[in-house]
C-alpha positions as MATLAB code, in Angstrom:
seq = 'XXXXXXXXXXXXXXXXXXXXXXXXXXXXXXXXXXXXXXXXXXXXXXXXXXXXXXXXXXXXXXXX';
ca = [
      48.404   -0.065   15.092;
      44.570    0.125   16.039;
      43.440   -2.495   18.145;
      40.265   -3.118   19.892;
      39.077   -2.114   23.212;
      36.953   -5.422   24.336;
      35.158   -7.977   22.757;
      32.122   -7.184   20.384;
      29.419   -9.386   21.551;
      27.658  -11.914   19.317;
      24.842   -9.529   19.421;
      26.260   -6.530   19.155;
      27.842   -7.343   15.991;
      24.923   -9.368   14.202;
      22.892   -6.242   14.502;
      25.380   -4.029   13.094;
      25.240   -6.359   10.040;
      21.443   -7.271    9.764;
      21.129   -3.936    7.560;
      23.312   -5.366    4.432;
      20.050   -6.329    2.325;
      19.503   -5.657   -1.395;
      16.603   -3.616   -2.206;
      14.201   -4.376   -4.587;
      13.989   -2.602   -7.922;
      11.456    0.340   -8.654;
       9.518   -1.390  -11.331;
       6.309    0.337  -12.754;
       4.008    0.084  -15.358;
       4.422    2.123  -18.807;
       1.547    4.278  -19.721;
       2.040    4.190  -22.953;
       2.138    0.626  -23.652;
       1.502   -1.056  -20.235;
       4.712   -3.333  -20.147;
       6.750   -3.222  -16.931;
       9.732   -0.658  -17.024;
      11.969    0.444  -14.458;
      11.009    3.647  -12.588;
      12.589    7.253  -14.032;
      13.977    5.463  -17.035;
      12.659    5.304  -20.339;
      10.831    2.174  -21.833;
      12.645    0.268  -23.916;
       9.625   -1.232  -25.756;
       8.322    2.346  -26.712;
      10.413    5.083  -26.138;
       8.678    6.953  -24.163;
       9.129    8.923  -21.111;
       7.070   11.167  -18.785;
       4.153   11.198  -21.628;
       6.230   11.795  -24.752;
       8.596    9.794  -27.311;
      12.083   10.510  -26.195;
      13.389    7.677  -28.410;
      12.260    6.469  -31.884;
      12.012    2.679  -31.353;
      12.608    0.878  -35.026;
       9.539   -1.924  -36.059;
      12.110   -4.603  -35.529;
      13.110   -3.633  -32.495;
       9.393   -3.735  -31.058;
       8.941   -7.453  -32.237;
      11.897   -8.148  -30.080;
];
């Protein structure tokens, strides 16, 4: 059975955990119609994609 060696200080083991933060999404504009999107993803307003339409995007879905 493992067991420790000594006593991790206070210190020693707040710092180990002070890296366990979230990290904000990439969140850019779209070119194509300037709504915010997620980075290397298509938008899901217009379908498009690194300057062209990857996805047809219905009228109805638009209003939405």
């Amino acid at each position: 059975m493992a067991v420790p060696k000594g006593k991790v200080s206070k210190a020693r083991g707040r710092s180990r955990r002070a890296n366990w933060k979230l990290s904000q999404p990439a969140i850019v504009v779209c070119k194509q119609c300037h709504k915010y999107r997620l980075a290397h993803r298509v938008c899901k307003h217009c379908g498009y994609y690194d300057g062209r339409q990857v996805i047809e995007i219905s009228a109805e879905e638009k209003k939405a």
